[in-house]
N, C-alpha and C positions, 0 to 999 in steps of 0.2 A: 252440370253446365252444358248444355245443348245449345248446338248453332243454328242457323235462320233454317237448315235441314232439316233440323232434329237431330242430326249424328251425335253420337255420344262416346265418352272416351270412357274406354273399360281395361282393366291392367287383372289380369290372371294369373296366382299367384295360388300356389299349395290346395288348386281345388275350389276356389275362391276367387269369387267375380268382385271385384272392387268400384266403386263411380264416385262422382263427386268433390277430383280432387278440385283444391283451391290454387297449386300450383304445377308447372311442368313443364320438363324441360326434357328435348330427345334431339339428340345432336347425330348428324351423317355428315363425313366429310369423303371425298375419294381419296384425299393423298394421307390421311391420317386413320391407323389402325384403331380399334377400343376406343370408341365412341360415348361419352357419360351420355347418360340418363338420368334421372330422377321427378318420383313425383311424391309433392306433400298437400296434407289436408290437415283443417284441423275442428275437433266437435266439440261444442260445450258440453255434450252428454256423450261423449264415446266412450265404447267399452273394449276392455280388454282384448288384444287378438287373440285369437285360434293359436293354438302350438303350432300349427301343421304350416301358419305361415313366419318365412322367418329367411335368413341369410341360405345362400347355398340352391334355393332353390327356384327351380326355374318359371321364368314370366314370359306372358304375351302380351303384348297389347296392339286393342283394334281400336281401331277409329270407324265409328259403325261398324262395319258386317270387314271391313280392310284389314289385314294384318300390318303394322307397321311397326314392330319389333320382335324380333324376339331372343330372349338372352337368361341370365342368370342373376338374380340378386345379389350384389354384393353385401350389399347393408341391409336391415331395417332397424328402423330407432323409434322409440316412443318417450314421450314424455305425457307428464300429466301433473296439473295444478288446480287450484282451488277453480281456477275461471274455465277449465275445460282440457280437453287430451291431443295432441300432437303426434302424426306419424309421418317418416319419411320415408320411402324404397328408394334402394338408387340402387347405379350398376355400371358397369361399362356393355359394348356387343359381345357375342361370343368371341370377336377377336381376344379379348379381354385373357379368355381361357387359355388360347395359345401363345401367350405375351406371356405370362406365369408362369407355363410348365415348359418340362425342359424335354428336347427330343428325348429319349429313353435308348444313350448309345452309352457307352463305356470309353470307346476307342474312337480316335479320327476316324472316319470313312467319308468316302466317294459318293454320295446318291442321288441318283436322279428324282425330278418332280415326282413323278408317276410314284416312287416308290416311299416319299417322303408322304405321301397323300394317304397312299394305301395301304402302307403298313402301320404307321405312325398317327393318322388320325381316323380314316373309318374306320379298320380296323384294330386302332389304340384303344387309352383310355377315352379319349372324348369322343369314341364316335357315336355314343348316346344323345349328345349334342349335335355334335356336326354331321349328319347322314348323308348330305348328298354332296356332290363336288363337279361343277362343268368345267370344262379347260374350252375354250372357244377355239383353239387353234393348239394342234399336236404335231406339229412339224420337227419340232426342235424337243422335244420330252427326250431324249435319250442323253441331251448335254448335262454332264453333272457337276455338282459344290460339293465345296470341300465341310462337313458340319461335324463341330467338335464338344467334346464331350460340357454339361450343363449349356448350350446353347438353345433357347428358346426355339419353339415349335415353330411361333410367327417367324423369328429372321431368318429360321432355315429356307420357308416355304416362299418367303417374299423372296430372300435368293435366289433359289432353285426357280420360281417363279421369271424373275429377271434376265436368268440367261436362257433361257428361251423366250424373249422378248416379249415377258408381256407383265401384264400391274395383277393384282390380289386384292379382291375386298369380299366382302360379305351383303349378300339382300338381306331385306326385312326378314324373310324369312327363315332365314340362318344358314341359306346357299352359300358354299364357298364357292368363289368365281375365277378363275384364272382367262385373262384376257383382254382388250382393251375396252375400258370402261365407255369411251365415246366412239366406238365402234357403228354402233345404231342408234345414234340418241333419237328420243321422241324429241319433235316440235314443237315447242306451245306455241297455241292456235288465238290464247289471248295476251298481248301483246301490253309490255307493262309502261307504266303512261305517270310523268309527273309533270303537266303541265299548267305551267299560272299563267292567267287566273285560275285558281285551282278550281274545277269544275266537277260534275259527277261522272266523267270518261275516266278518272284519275283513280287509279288501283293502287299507289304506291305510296307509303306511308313518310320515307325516306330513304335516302339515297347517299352514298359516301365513296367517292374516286379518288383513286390513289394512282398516280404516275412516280415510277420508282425505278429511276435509269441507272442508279448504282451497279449493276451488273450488264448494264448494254455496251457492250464495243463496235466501234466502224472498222476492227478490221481483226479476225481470229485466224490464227496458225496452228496447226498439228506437227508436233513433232515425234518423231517416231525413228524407230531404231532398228537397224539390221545389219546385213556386215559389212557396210560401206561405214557404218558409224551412221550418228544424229543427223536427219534431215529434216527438211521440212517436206511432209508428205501431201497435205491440202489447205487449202487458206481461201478464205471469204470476205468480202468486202457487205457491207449494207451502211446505207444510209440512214442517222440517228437524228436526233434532238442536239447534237452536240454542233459546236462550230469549227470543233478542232478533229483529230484524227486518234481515236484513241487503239492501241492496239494490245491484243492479249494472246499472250501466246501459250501454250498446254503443252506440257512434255507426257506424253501418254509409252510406257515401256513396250506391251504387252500388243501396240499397234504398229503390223509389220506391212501393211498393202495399201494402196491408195481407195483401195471399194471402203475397207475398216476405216480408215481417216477419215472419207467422207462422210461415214455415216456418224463416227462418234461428234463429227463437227455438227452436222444437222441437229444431232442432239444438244448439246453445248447450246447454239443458238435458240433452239425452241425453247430449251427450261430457262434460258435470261429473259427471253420475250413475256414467257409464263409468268417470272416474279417481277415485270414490269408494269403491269397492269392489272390493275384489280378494281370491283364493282362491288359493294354490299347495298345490298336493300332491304326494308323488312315491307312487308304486304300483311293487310288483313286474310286471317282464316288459315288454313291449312291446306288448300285443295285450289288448282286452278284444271281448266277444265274436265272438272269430274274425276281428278286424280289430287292424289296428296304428293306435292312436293317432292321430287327426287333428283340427287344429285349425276348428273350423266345428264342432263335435257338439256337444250339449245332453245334459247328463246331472245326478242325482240325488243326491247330497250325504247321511248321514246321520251325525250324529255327537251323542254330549252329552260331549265335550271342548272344545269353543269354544265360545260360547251362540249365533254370529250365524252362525256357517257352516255349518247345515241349511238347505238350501236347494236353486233349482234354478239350474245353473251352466253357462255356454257355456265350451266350450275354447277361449281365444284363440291359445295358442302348447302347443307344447311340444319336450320334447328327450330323444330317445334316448340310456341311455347304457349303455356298458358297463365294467364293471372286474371285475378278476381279485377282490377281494373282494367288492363285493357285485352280482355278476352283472347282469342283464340289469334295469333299472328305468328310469322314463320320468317326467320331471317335469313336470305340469302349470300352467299360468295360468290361469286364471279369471277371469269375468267374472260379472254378473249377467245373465241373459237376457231379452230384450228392451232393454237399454242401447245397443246399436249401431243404428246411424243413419246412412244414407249418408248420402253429399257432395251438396250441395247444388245443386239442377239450376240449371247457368245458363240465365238468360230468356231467351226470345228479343228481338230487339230491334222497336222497336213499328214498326208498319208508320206508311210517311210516309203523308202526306195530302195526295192527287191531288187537284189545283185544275185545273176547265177553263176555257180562255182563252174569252175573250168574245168572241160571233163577231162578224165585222165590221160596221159599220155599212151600211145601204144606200145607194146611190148617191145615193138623194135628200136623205140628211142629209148626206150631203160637201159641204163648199164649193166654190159652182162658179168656176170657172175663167174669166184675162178672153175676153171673145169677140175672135175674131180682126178 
C-alpha cells in the first residue's frame, strides 16, 4: 500500500523485509510506558513462514527510508483456511522489556540514576536492546531511590528518573531518554484547519474536545510539617470555570521550606490544568511537514466548529494507523501547551552540623594528684 509519495511501510523481522500489510496500528504516547503495536495481513495464497521469523525476536520498521519503531515481537500468529492465510505481529516499545523484568538486586539498596542505567541496563541483560542512553540535564544524578528486591527495571528508572526532576521515554529508535520531553518541541509549520464550509484548506478529518474541571480548584494550600507543628506553608488562588470558591488543601509530610511548597504547588496546579483539557484529532497520512508525526511537537489548531479548540496544542501521544478502507491516517492527543511540568526535584538532604569538641583543659586546672 503506498502513498500519493510512494512511501512504503516495511516491518523487519528475523532477516526478513515484510510489505503489504492490510492493517496497522503503532501507538506513542509521552506519559504512557510500552506502547502496542501491531500489524496484520491477509493472502489468499500465502505460504508458510520462515522459522527464523517468530515471537522474541526483534523488528524495525520504516516508513520509506524513516525509522519509526523499533522493538521486539511479542506475538506472531498465523491462521489458515480454505479461503486463504492470516498473520498478525504485535508487540509493545522496548519499554515493554523493562516493564517485565525485574532489577537484578537481592537486597534493598540506595541507587542513583547514573548507576541504575549503567549497571542495570547497558550493561545488563538488555543492553543488546537498549545501547544508547541521553540524560538532557545531570544536575541532580547523584539523588537516590530506594529499589527493592523483584521491582521492575521501568519503575526503578522512572523513579530514579523523577527525583532528579525529569520524565523517561524512548525514541523510535530505541534511545532511552531521560529529560523534558517538550523541552525543544519542533513547530509545525502546517497549521491544522476544520473549517465549514468544508473546503480543500481543511487537513483535519475530525475533532473531539474535552473540558474536565473535576480536578480544578480556585484555591490550593500546602501543608507541611516541622517543629512548630502543621502549617500552611504556600497557597494559590486562580480563577476557574466555577462560580463558587472551591478549595483543596494537600498535607505533604516530607515538605519542610517555603521554596519545596511552592514548587510542589506549581506542580499540583499544572498536572490539574493538564487533565483539564484535552484535544483529539485524526488527519489523513502519517507525515505533516515532511516528518511523521511525533509526540513532543507544538502545533496550531484552527477551527469554527468547536468554540474552545482554536488554539495552540502540544502532541502528547499519537497512533499510526492503516486500513484497507480509509488508508493511511494518524490520531492525535492533545494537550494545552505550556501545561506539562516535570517531576519534582528531590532535595537534597540538609547538611549536619559539625560541632567541635572542647579542647582540653590545661594541667593546671586538673586536680592534682596525692603526693607520694
Amino acid at each position: 500500500m503506498l502513498d500519493n509519495q510512494g512511501n512504503e511501510i516495511t516491518l523487519k523481522i528475523g532477516g526478513y523485509l515484510i510489505q503489504g500489510w492490510d492493517s496497522i496500528s503503532i501507538d506513542s504516547q509521552i506519559d504512557t510506558p510500552a506502547e502496542n503495536w501491531s500489524f496484520k495481513l491477509f493472502q489468499t495464497n500465502g505460504q508458510a513462514l520462515p522459522k527464523d521469523i517468530a515471537g522474541a525476536k526483534d523488528i524495525q520498521v520504516f516508513y520509506n527510508k524513516e525509522l519509526i519503531l523499533t522493538s521486539i515481537a511479542d506475538k506472531v500468529a498465523e491462521a489458515v483456511s480454505r479461503d486463504g492465510y492470516g498473520l498478525e505481529i504485535s508487540g509493545r516499545d522496548l519499554a515493554g522489556q523493562l516493564i517485565d523484568c525485574s532489577v537484578p538486586i537481592f537486597s534493598g539498596r540506595q541507587l542513583t540514576l547514573e548507576a541504575l542505567l549503567s549497571q542495570f541496563v547497558l550493561a545488563g541483560d538488555l543492553g543488546s536492546q537498549i545501547h544508547d542512553v541521553r540524560i538532557q540535564n545531570n544536575a541532580w544524578l547523584k539523588n537516590k531511590v530506594s529499589v527493592e528486591p523483584g521491582e521492575a527495571l521501568w519503575d526503578a528508572i522512572a523513579k530514579a528518573a523523577a527525583v532528579t526532576g525529569q520524565h523517561v521515554w524512548l525514541e523510535p529508535n530505541g534511545t532511552l531518554v531521560v529529560g523534558d520531553p517538550f523541552a525543544q518541541p519542533y513547530m509545525v509549520q502546517t497549521p491544522l484547519r476544520l473549517i465549514k464550509p468544508l473546503n480543500n484548506n481543511n487537513n483535519v478529518l475530525n475533532l473531539s474536545y474535552v473540558n474536565d474541571v473535576s480536578s480544578v480548584f480556585s484555591e490550593i494550600k500546602i501543608l507541611g510539617q516541622d517543629a512548630k507543628g502543621s502549617h500552611v506553608l504556600s497557597s494559590i488562588t486562580s480563577e476557574t470555570q466555577y462560580t463558587f470558591n472551591r478549595l483543596k488543601i494537600v498535607s505533604l509530610g516530607d515538605v519542610e521550606t517555603k521554596a519545596e511548597a511552592d514548587a510542589a504547588l506549581k506542580k499540583i496546579k499544572k498536572d490539574n490544568d493538564l487533565q483539564a483539557y484535552s484535544l483529539d484529532a485524526t488527519v489523513s497520512g502519517w507525515t505533516v511537514d515532511g516528518k511523521v508525526w511525533t509526540p513532543g511537537w507544538h502545533l496550531n489548531l484552527e477551527t469554527n466548529a468547536l468554540s474552545n479548540a482554536t488554539a495552540k496544542w502540544a502532541v502528547y501521544g499519537r497512533t499510526l494507523t492503516l486500513s484497507r478502507n480509509e488508508g493511511k491516517t494518524t490520531k492525535l492527543r492533545m494537550k494545552r501547551q505550556g501545561d506539562w511540568v516535570q517531576p519534582l526535584t528531590h532535595k537534597e538532604p540538609a547538611p549536619k552540623k559539625t560541632t567541635k569538641r572542647k579542647k582540653a583543659k590545661k594541667d593546671t586546672d586538673k586536680p592534682t594528684g596525692a603526693q607520694p
